[in-house]
Structure formats: C-alpha cells, structure tokens
C-alpha positions as CSV (number, residue, x, y, z in Angstrom):
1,X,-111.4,65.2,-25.8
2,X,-114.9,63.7,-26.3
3,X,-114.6,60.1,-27.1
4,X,-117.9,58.3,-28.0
5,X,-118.4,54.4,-27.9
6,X,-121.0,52.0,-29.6
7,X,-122.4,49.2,-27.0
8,X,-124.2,46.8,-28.6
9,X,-127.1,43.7,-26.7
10,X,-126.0,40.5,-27.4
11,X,-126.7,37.3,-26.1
12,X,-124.2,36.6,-23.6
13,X,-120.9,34.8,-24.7
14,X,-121.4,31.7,-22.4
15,X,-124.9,31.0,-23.6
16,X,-125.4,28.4,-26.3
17,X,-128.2,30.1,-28.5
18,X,-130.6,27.5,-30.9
19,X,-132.7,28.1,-33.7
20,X,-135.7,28.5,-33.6
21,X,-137.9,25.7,-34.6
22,X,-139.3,26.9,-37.4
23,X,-135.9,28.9,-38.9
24,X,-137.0,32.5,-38.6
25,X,-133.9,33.3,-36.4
26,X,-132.3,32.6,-33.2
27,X,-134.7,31.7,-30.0
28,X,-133.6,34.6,-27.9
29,X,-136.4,33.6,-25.4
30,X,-134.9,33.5,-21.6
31,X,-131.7,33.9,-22.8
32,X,-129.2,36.1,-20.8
33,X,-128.1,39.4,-22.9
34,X,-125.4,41.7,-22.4
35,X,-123.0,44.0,-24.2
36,X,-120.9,42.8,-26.9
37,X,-117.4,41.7,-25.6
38,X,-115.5,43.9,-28.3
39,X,-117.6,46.7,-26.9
40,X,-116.7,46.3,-23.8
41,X,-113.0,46.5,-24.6
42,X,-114.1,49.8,-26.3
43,X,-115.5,50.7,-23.3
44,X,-113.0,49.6,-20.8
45,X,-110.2,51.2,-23.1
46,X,-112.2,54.7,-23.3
47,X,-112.2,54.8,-19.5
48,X,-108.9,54.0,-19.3
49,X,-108.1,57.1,-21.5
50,X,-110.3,59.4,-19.1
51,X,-108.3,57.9,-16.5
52,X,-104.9,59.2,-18.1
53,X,-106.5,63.0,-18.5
54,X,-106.6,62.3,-22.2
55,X,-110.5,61.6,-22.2
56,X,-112.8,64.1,-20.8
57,X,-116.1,63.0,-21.2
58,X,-117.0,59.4,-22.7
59,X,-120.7,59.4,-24.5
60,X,-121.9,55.5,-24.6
61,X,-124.3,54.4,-27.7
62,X,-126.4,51.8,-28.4
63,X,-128.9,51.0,-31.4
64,X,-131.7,49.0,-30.5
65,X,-134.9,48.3,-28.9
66,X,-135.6,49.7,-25.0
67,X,-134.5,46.5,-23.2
68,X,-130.9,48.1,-25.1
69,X,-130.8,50.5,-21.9
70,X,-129.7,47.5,-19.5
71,X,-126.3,48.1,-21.8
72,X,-125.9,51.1,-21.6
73,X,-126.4,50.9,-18.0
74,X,-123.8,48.7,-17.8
75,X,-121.7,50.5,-19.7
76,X,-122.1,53.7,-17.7
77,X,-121.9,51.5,-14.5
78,X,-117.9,50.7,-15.9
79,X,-117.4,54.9,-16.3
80,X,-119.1,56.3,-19.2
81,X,-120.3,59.7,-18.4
82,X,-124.3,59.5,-20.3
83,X,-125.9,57.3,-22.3
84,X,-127.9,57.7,-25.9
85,X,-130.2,55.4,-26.9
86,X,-131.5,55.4,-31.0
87,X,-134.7,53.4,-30.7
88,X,-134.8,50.9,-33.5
89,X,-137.9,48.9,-31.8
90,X,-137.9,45.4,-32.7
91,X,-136.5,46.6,-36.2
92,X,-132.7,44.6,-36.7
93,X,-130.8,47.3,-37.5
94,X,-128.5,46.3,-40.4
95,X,-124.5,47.3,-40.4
96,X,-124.9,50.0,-43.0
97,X,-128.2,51.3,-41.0
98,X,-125.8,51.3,-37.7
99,X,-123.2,53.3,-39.4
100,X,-125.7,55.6,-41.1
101,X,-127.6,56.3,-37.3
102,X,-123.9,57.0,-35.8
103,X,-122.6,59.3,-38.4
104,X,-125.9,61.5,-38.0
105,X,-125.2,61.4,-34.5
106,X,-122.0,62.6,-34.8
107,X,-123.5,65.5,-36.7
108,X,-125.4,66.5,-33.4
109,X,-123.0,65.4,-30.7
110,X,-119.5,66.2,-32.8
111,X,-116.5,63.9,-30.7
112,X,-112.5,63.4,-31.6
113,X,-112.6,59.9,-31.0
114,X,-115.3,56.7,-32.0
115,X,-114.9,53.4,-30.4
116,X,-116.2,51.1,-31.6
117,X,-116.1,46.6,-31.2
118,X,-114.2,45.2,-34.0
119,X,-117.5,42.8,-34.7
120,X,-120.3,42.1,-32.6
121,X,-120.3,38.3,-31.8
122,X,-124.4,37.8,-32.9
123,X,-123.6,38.9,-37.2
124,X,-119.9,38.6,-36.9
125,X,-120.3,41.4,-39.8
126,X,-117.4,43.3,-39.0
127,X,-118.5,46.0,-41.4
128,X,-119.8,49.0,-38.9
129,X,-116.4,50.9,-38.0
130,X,-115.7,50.7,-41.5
131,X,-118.3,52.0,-43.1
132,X,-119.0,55.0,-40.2
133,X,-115.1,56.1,-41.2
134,X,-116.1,56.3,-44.5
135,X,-119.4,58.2,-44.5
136,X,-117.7,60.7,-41.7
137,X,-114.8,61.1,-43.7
138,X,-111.9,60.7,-41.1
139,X,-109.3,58.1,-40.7
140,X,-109.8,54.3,-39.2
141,X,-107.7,52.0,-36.9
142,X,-108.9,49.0,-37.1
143,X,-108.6,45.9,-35.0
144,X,-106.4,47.7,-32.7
145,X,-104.4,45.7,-30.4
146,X,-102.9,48.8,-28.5
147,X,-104.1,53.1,-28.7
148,X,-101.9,55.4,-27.7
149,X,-102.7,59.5,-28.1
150,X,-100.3,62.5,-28.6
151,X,-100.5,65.7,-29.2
152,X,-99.8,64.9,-33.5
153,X,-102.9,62.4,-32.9
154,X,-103.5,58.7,-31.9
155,X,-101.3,55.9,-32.8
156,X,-103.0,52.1,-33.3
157,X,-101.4,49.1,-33.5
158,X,-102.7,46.2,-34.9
159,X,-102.1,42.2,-36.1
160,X,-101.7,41.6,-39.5
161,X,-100.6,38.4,-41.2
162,X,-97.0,39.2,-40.9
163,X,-97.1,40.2,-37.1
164,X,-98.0,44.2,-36.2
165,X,-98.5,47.2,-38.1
166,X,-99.1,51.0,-36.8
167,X,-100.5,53.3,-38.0
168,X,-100.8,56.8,-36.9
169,X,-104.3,59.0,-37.4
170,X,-105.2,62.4,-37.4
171,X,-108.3,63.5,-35.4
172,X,-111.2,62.9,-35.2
173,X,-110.8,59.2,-36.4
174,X,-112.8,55.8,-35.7
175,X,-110.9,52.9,-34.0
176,X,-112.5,49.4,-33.8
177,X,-111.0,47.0,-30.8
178,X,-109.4,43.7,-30.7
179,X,-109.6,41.5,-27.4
180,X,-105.7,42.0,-26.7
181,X,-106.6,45.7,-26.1
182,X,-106.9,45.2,-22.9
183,X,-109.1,43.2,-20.2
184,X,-112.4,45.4,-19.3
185,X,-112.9,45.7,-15.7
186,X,-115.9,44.5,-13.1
187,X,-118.3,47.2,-12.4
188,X,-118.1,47.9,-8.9
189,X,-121.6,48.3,-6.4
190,X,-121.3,51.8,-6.1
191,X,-120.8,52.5,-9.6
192,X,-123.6,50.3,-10.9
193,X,-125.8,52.6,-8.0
194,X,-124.4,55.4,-9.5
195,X,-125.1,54.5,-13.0
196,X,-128.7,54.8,-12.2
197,X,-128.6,58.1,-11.7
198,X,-126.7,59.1,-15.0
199,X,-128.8,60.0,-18.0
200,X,-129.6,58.3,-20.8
201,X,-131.1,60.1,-23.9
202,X,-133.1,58.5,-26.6
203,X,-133.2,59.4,-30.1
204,X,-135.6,57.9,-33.0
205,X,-134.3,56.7,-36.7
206,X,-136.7,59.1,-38.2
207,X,-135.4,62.3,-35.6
208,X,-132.0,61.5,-37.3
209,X,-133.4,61.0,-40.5
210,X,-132.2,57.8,-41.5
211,X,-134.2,54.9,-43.1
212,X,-133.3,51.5,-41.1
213,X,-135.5,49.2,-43.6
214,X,-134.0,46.3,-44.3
215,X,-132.2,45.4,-47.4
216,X,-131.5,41.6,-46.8
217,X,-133.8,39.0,-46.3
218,X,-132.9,36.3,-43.8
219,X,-134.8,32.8,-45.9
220,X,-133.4,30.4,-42.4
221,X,-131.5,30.0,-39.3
222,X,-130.6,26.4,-38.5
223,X,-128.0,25.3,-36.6
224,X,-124.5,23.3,-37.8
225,X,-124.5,19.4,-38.6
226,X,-123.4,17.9,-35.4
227,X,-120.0,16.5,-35.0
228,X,-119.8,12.5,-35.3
229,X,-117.8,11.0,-32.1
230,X,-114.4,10.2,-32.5
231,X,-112.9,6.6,-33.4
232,X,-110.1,5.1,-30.9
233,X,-108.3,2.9,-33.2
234,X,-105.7,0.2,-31.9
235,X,-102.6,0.9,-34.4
236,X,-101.3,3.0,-36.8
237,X,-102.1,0.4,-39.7
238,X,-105.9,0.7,-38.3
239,X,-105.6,4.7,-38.8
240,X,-103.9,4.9,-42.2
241,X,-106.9,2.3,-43.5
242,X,-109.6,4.4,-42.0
243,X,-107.9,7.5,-43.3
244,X,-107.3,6.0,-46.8
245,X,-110.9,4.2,-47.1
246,X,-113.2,5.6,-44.8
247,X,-112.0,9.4,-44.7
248,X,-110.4,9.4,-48.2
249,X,-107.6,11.9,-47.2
250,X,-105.7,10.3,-48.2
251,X,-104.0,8.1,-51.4
C-alpha cells in the first residue's frame, strides 16, 4: 500500500507571530518555521503503518515556496520514503488551490491512502481533506482520533459531539488527523543524515495544470484587542456590584 501525506511550513507552534505594521499579513521575518503539528501526526501515523507491514512506501508532499524543502526534509528525516515538492513561489496557495494541486498529483502518482492534518494552524481553514475527497471521488475520515486497516478497508474513529463515531472506508480514501492520533516521534541523527540523501522531486502548478490565482483578497491582518488585567475584589458584595454595574452580566 502507497500512502501519501501532505506536510505543510508553518511558523512554529511556540512562536508568537505579529502583524505586520502596516496590515498586509503576518511578519514572518526571523521567525522559526516548521511542519504543521496535524501534519506531523499524519506523518508519524503513516510511519507507524509502515512499521506494522501495512504501509509500503510513504510519499511526503508539500505546496509551497523552496524554503518548503526543510519540511519535507523533516518529514523524510521521521521515515517518509521521497519527497515532492509543487513550487507555488511566494504565491499563497489557497485551500481549494491545495486540493486541486494534490488531486492532479494523485493522477500521476496514484496511492490507497491520503494523509492529510485536520487544519494547518496558520488559516485554521480546515477545508483541504475535504475538498481533495471530493474532487478524487473516494471516501473521507475525518478528524480521526484512531486508523486501523483490514483487509475490507480502513476503519477511523473520530469525536463527535456525543462522544465517538466510526466509520469504515473503502480504498483508496482521504483521512485527516486529530492530535489524539497519536504522539509523533523525534527524528533521530542518523535519520535526519539519512534524509539528506533521500529524493525530493519538484513539480510546478502549471506542469499539473492547475491555476493557483487567488480568489480572496486579504484587506488587513491586525492582531486581537488586548486583554484588560484582572480586578481582585475584597467580597462577594464588591463582585456582584462590579458584575451588575461595571460588567452588566448581570440584573
């Protein structure tokens, strides 16, 4: 079984990102990047099926500009097999753009299983897995929580408002990953050495003939009203008045 996952360059989790200061989009200057956590579940989960002698080869993808190849280093360094690489430039690559490069890939590099992060943590969009089921055509699990994978298909289970659902898919199918999934792994030296030896292809929007121009218009970026500071009050009397005349939340 091929399984194919999209890696996505983010800024890193633990780095507070600003605006920039005139509200064209998020200073990205000097700021550490790496893969999208929820990618890196997909990742981490795709290995772990290669692992089991379910996965046989694990094909890592990333839309973006060059600087994207650090990903999919990374990604190859945790035990993806090759890297491709669809050169977007400094073009943002909207969700339906994503979905559209993917699904022409798939034409050219057919796989049995897509992996793909339930959202990436920069457009919180949570609209590519979706939409690359349906231009494919094949089933979708998404936001699973735990994959298993049988001989009648693969079985995902995922949180819903009343607690867990599963649902079981036919192959090939498109799974998007939650963070219970599992906990990806650290990339050890000689695999991040080795990494650098594995190939990484790169692909144009135009070689897949897709059309990645923009169809929304950011107008400004600025960041949230900060939080006042807190009020210690001396009694409960004090609170209800500051809740009742100050706050207003109540009668």
């Amino acid at each position: 079984m091929k399984v194919m996952v999209a890696v996505k360059r983010v800024a890193d989790a633990y780095v507070k990102v600003r605006a920039k200061s005139d509200g064209s989009g998020p200073d990205l200057g000097n700021v550490k990047m790496s893969i999208n956590p929820f990618c890196e579940i997909g990742v981490e989960e795709a290995v772990r099926l290669k692992e089991r002698g379910v996965a046989e080869e694990i094909i890592a993808v990333s839309v973006g500009s060059t600087a994207s190849q650090e990903q999919l280093r990374a990604a190859l360094a945790l035990g993806a097999d090759r890297g491709i690489l669809i050169n977007s430039g400094e073009q943002v690559v909207e969700p339906l753009g994503v979905a559209r490069l993917l699904h022409r890939l798939l034409e050219r590099e057919p796989c049995d299983l897509v992996l793909l992060g339930k959202q990436s943590i920069d457009g919180d969009n949570n609209q590519v897995g979706q939409m690359l089921a349906a231009l494919w055509g094949r089933p979708q699990g998404t936001f699973a929580s735990e994959l298993s994978i049988d001989e009648s298909g693969v079985q995902v289970t995922r949180e819903v408002d009343g607690g867990l659902q599963t649902v079981a898919l036919r192959l090939p199918a498109v799974v998007t990953t939650d963070l219970r999934l599992n906990e990806p792994r650290y990339a050890s030296l000689p695999n991040i050495m080795k990494a650098k030896r594995k190939e990484i292809v790169e692909h144009s929007p135009d070689e897949l003939g897709v059309d990645i121009s923009a169809q929304m218009e950011v107008l400004k970026v600025e960041p949230p009203p900060q939080r006042q500071a807190g009020v210690r009050v001396e009694s409960v009397d004090e609170l209800v008045d500051k809740l009742r005349n100050e706050a207003k939340v109540i009668t």
